[in-house]
C-alpha positions in Angstrom: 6.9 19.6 -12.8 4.2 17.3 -14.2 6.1 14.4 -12.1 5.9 16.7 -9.1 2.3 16.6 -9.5 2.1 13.1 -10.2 3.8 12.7 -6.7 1.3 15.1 -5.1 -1.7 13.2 -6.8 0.4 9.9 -4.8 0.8 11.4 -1.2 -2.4 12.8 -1.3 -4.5 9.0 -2.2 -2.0 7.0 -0.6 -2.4 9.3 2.9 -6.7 8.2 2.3 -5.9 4.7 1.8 -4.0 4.9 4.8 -6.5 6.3 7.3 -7.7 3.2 8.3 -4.0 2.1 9.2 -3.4 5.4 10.9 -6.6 4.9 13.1 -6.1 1.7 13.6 -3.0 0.9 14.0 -1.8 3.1 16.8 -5.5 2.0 18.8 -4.1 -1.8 18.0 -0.7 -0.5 19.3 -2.1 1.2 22.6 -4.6 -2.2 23.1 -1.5 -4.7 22.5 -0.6 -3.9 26.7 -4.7 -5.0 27.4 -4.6 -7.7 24.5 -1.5 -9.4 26.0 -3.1 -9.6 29.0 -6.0 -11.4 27.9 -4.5 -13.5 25.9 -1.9 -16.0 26.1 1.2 -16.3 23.9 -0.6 -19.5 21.9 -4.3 -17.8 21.9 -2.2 -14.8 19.8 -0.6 -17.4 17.6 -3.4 -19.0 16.7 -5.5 -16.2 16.0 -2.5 -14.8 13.9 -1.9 -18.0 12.1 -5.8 -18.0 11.1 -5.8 -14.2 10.3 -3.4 -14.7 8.0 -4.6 -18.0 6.5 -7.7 -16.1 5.6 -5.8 -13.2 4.1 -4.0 -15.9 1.7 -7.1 -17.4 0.5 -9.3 -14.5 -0.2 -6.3 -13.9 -2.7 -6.8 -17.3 -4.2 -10.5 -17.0 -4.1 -10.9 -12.9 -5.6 -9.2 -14.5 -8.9 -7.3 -11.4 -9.5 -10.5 -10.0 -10.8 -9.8 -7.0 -8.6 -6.6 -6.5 -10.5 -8.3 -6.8 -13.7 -10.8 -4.8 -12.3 -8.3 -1.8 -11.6 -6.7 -2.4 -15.0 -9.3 -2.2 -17.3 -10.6 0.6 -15.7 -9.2 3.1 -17.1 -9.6 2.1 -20.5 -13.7 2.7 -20.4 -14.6 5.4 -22.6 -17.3 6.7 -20.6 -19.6 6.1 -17.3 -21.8 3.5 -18.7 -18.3 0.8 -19.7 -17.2 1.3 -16.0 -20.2 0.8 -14.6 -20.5 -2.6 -16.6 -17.0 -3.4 -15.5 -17.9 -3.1 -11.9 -20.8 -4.8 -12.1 -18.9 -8.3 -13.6 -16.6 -7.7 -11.4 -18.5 -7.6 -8.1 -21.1 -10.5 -9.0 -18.5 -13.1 -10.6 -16.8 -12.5 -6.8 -19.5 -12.6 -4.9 -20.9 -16.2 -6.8 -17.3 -17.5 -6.1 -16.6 -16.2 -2.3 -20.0 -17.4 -1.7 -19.5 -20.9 -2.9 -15.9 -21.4 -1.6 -17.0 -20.4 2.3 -20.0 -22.9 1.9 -17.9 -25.2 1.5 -15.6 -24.4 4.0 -18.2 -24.2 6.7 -19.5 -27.7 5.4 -15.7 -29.0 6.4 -14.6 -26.9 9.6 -13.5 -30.2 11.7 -11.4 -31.4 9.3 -9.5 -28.4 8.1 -9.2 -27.2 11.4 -7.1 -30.9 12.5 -5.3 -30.1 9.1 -4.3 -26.4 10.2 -4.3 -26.7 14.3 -3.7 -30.1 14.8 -6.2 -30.1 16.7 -10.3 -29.9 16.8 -11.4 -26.2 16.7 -14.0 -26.2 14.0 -15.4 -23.1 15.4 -12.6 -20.9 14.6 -12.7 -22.6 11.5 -16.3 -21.0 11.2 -15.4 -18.0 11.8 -12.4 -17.9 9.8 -15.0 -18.6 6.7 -16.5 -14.9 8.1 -13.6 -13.9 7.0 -12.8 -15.0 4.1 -15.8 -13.9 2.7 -16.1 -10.5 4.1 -12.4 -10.1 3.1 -12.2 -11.1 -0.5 -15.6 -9.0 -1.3 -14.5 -5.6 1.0 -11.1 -5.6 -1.3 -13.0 -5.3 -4.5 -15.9 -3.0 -3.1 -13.2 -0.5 -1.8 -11.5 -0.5 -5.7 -14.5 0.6 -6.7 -13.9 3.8 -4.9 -10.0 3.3 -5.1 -10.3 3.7 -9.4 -12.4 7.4 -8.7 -10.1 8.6 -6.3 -12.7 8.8 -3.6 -10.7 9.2 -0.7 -12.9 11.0 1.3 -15.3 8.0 0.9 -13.1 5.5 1.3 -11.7 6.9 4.4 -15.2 7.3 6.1 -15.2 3.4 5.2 -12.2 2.4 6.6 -12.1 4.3 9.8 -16.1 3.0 10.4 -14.6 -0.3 10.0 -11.7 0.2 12.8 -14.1 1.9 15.4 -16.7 -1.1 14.9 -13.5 -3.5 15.0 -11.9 -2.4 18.4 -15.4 -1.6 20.0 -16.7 -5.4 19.5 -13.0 -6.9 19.7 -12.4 -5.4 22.9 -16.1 -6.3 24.6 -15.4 -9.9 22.9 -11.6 -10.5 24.6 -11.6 -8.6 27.9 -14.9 -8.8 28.7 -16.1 -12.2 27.4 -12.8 -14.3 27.4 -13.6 -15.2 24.3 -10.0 -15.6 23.6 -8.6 -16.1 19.8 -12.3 -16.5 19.0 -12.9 -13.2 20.0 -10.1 -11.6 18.6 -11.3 -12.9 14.8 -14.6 -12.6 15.2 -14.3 -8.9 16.4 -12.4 -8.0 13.2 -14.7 -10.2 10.8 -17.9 -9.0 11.6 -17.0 -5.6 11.5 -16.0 -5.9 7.9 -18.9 -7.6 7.0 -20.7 -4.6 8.1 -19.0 -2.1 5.9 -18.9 -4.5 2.8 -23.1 -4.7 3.0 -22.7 -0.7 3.3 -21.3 -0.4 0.3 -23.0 -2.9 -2.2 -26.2 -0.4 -0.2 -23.9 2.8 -1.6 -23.2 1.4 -4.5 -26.9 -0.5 -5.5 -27.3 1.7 -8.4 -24.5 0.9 -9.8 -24.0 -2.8 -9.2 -27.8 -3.4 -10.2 -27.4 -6.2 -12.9 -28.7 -5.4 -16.2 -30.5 -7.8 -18.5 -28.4 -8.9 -21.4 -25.8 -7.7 -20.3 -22.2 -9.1 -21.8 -20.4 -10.9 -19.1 -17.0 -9.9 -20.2 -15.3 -12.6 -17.5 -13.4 -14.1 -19.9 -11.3 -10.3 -20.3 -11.1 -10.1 -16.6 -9.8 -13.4 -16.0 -7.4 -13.4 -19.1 -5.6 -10.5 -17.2 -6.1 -11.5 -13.2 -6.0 -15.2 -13.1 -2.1 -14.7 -13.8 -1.6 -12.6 -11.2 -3.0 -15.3 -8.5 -0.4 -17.4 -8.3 1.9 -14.1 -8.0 -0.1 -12.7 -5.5 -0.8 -15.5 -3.9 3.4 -16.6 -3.1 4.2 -12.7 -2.2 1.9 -13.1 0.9 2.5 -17.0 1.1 5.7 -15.5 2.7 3.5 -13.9 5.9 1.7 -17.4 6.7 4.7 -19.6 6.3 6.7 -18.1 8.8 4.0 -18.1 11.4 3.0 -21.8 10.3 7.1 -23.3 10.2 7.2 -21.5 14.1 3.4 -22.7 14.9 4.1 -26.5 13.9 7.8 -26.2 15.0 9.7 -26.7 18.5 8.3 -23.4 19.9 4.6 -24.2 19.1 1.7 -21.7 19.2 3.7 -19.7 21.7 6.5 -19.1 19.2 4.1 -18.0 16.8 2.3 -15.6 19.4 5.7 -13.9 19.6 6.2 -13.6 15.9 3.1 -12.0 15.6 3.4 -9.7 18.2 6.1 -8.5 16.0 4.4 -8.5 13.2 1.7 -6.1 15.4 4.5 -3.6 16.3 5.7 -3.0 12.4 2.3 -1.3 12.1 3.7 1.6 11.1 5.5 -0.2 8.0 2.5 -2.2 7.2 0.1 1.3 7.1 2.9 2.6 4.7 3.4 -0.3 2.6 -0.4 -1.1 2.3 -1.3 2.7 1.7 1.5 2.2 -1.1 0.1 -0.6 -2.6 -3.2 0.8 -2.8 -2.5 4.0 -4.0 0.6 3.2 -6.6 -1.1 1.3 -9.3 -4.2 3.5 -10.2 -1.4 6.0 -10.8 1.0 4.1 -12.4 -1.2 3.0 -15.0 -2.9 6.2 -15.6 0.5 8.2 -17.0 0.4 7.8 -20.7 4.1 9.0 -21.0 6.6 6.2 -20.9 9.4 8.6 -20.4 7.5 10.6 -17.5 6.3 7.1 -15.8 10.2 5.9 -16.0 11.4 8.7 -13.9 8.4 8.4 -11.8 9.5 4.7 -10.8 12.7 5.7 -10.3 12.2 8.5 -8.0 9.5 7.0 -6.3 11.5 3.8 -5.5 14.1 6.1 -4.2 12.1 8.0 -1.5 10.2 5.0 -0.3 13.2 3.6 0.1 14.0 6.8 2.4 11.0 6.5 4.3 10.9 3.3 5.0 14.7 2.6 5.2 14.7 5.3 8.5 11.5 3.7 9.9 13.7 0.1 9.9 16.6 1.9 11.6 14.7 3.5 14.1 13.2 -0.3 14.8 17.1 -1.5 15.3 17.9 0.6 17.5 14.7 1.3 19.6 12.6 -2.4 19.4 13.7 -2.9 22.6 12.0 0.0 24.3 8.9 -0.1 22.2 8.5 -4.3 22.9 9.1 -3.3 27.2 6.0 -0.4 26.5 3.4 -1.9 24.9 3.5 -5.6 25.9 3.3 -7.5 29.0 6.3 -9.0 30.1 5.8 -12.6 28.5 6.0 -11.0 25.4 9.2 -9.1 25.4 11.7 -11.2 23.2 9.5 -10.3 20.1 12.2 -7.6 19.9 14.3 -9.5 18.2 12.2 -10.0 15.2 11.0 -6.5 15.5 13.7 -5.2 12.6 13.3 -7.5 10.1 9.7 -7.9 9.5 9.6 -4.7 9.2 12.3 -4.7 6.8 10.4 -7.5 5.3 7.2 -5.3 4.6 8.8 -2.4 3.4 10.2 -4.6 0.4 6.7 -6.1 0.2 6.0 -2.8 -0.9 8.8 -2.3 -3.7 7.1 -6.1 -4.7 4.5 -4.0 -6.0 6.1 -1.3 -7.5 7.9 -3.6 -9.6 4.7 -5.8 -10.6 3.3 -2.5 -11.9 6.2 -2.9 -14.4 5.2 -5.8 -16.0 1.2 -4.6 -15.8 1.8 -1.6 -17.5 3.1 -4.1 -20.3 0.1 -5.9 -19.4 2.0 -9.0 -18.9 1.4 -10.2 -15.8 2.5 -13.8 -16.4 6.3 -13.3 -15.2 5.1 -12.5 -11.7 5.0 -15.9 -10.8 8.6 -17.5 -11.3 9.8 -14.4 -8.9 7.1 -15.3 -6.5 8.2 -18.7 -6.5 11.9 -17.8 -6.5 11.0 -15.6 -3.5 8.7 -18.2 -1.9 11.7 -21.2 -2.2 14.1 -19.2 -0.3 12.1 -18.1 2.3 11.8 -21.8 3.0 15.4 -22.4 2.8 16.3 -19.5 5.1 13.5 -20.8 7.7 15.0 -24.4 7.5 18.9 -23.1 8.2 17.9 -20.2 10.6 15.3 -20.7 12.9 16.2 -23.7 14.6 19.4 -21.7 15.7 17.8 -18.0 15.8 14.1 -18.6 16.6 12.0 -16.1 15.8 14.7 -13.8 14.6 15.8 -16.3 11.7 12.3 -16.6 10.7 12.1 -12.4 10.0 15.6 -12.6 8.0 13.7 -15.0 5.9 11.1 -13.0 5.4 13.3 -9.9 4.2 15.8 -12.7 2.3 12.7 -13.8 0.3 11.4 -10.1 -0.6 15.1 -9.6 -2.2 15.4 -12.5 -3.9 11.9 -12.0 -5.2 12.8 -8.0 -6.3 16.0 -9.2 -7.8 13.6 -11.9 -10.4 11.3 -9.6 -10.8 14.1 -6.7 -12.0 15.4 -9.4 -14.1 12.5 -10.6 -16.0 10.7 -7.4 -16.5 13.6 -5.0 -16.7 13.1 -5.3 -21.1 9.5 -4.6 -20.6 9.8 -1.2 -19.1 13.0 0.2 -18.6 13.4 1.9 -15.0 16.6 3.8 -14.6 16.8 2.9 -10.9 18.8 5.4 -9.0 21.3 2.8 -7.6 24.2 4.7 -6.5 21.6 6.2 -4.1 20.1 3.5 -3.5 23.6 1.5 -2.1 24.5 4.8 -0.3 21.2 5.2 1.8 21.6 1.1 2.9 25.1 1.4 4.0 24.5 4.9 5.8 21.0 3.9 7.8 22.0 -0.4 7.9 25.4 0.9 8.7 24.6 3.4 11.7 22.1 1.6 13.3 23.4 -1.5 13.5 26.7 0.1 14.7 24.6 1.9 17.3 22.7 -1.4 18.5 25.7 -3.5 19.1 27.5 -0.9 20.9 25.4 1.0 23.2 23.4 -0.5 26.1 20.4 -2.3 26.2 18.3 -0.8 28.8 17.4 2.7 31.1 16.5 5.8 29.6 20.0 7.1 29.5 20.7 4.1 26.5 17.6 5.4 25.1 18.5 9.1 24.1 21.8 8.0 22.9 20.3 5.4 20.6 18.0 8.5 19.6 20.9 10.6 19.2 22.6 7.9 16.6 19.3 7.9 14.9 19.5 11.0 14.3 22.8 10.9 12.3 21.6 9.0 10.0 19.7 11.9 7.8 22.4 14.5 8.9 25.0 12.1 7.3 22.7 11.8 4.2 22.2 15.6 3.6 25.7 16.5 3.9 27.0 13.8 2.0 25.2 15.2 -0.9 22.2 12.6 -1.0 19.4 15.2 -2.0 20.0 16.7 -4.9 19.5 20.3 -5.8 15.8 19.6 -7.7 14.6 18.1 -4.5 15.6 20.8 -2.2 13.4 23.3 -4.4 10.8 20.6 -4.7 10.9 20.3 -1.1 10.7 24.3 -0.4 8.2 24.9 -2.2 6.1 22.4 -1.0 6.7 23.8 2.8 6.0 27.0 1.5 2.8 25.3 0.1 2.2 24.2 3.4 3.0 27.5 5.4 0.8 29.6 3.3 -2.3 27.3 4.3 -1.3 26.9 7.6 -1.0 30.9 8.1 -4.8 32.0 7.4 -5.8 29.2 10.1 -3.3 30.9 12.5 -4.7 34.3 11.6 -8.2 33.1 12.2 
């Protein structure tokens, strides 16, 4: 029972720290047709390749602090510790964000011939926006992340995607401004939000005279986790930088990216996951109660996420045709396997939160690098021949590789009895069907389509009567529909 709850207490923060993605996602989605025709296959690229440039190193530049931050939380005795924790935490970031995008601003021509190969300093500017805005607004939301403020946090989040589509929109189709507009759109709406809630949270953050620093704790814990951190998501800008500087050029990066854009419904999940999994990870006290929890929680993400993949096989197609102009239809073939890719980003963190409960964080890194060397391999030997395909099995090859380090050096920290039979079972029965299903039925026409929905839809019938669920879940899973029932009736009633 008490890891039922546990699982409730999951859904319910990882569904707020997913709002955003659920907002924005689908309005990026339903855009991507207006987008695509605004912009040109290399205007997407580049403004992908910077995006996630900027992503990488805000990772670099937040100095795990937010980690630290998150960890050390919980061990406060009372309002007045956490309060002094947040405060470090936020002004040691902000003094080191502030200072790194000086200095990039100072050197936009150069580092934009050393990214772009070209002279584009202004995107370069803007890009420092970004980075800024970026590494900050991660640590200002853990602030309400830690308290379980969803409600908060969601007002946040979805203020930041109205802002962003409203301005990116009048920047792109109305301006031209291009990939200028595209980033500038998303950065300056973030900014926004972050100044919001330093406003919220002034009170708090207020610094205090005399006042211990307490960095070198902070650092002790999250300056490990950079290098970590830093190679998991190393994985999402090398692929677009091997195809950007490769034989397909900007172009072959726009249609990576475009990719990338349709897995939105993986990356909402495996973000929300992220967010959401450590704060409660950390916060069980029982060893035996959080072993079962990893177990079982692997197990049904792996569900989740393993049907949303399948569905991607055998459907990319259709979903590519739909929401993109016609330049940009052979992104389909990359479609499967970044998505793939990000739902094992999100088992990456699961099994990070192994070694943190241990609080060693050190043994992240060889993984990471382990990870980060094969993606490079699998890049070398498969995109020349598969394009942008070969660059998403890289991406999922790395994640495995990097799962199976990080199971191998942190598996005598923590013992997880993984349920691997399951595990196996649900691979071969959703890999299995849909890949059957994609290589046998047609391509195109909506007859094609409804039978490639009909195979989908073996895929749980053959789990359930196989035996997959087992008798626990079933009344787990009763119960919580009669949960849901019983709230849904008096509304009906009304």
């Amino acid at each position: 029972m008490a890891a039922q709850g546990y699982l409730r207490r999951l859904l319910r923060t990882g569904f707020a720290y997913q709002v955003s993605d659920l907002v924005s996602k689908p309005l990026a989605i339903l855009l991507l047709p207006v987008y695509t025709r605004h912009l040109t296959r290399s205007d997407y690229g580049t403004a992908e390749l910077i995006g996630a440039g900027v992503v990488f190193m805000s990772i670099v530049v937040r100095l795990g602090i937010g980690e630290a931050f998150v960890r050390y939380h919980y061990e406060q005795r009372d309002t007045a510790g956490r309060d002094a924790l947040a405060r470090r935490s936020v002004l040691t970031l902000f003094a080191v964000s502030t200072g790194v995008c000086l200095a990039v601003l100072s050197c936009a021509e150069p580092i934009s011939r050393l990214v772009l190969g070209s002279s584009d300093p202004t995107i370069i500017r803007i890009a420092a926006l970004g980075l800024w805005s970026f590494s900050n607004l991660e640590l200002a939301q853990a602030l309400l992340r830690v308290e379980e403020r969803s409600v908060q946090y969601a007002i946040c989040s979805i203020a930041n995607v109205l802002m962003t589509v409203s301005l990116t929109v009048w920047l792109v189709v109305v301006q031209g401004k291009g990939a200028n507009g595209l980033l500038f759109g998303n950065y300056a709406a973030s900014t926004v939000v972050l100044l919001a809630l330093w406003f919220w949270e002034r009170e708090r953050l207020r610094a205090q005279p005399g006042e211990a620093s307490g960095l070198r704790t902070l650092l002790r814990f999250g300056l490990p986790t950079v290098p970590a951190d830093a190679s998991v998501f190393a994985l999402n800008l090398i692929d677009r930088a091997w195809l950007f500087h490769g034989r397909g050029g900007a172009a072959s990066a726009g249609l990576y990216s475009l990719a990338v854009k349709l897995s939105a419904g993986m990356i909402a999940l495996a973000r929300g996951f992220q967010y959401a999994w450590p704060p409660l990870a950390y916060s069980i006290k029982d060893d035996r109660v959080a072993a079962r929890l990893y177990a079982s929680v692997t197990t049904w993400y792996a569900v989740v996420t393993g049907m949303a993949v399948a569905s991607l096989v055998l459907g990319g197609r259709w979903i590519v045709r739909l929401l993109a102009a016609p330049a940009f239809y052979p992104a389909y073939k990359a479609l499967p396997w970044v998505a793939l890719g990000w739902a094992l980003y999100g088992l990456v963190h699961l099994m990070i939160t192994v070694g943190g409960r241990a609080k060693v964080t050190t043994r992240n890194f060889p993984a990471a690098i382990a990870g980060l060397v094969a993606n490079v391999a699998l890049l070398a030997i498969l995109v020349p021949s598969m394009g942008i395909a070969g660059a998403g099995i890289a991406l999922a090859g790395a994640y495995v590789v990097m799962l199976a380090s990080l199971r191998l050096m942190t598996r005598k920290l923590f013992e997880v009895g993984f349920q691997w039979t399951r595990l196996v079972w649900l691979t071969a029965v959703a890999g299995g069907i849909s890949v059957a299903g994609n290589i046998l039925l047609p391509t195109a026409g909506l007859v094609a389509l409804l039978e490639r929905a009909a195979v989908f839809a073996l895929i749980p019938c053959v789990l359930v009567l196989s035996g997959f669920v087992t008798s626990e879940e079933r009344e787990a899973f009763s119960r919580g529909f009669a949960a849901v029932r019983l709230r849904l009736l008096p509304t009906r009633a009304g």
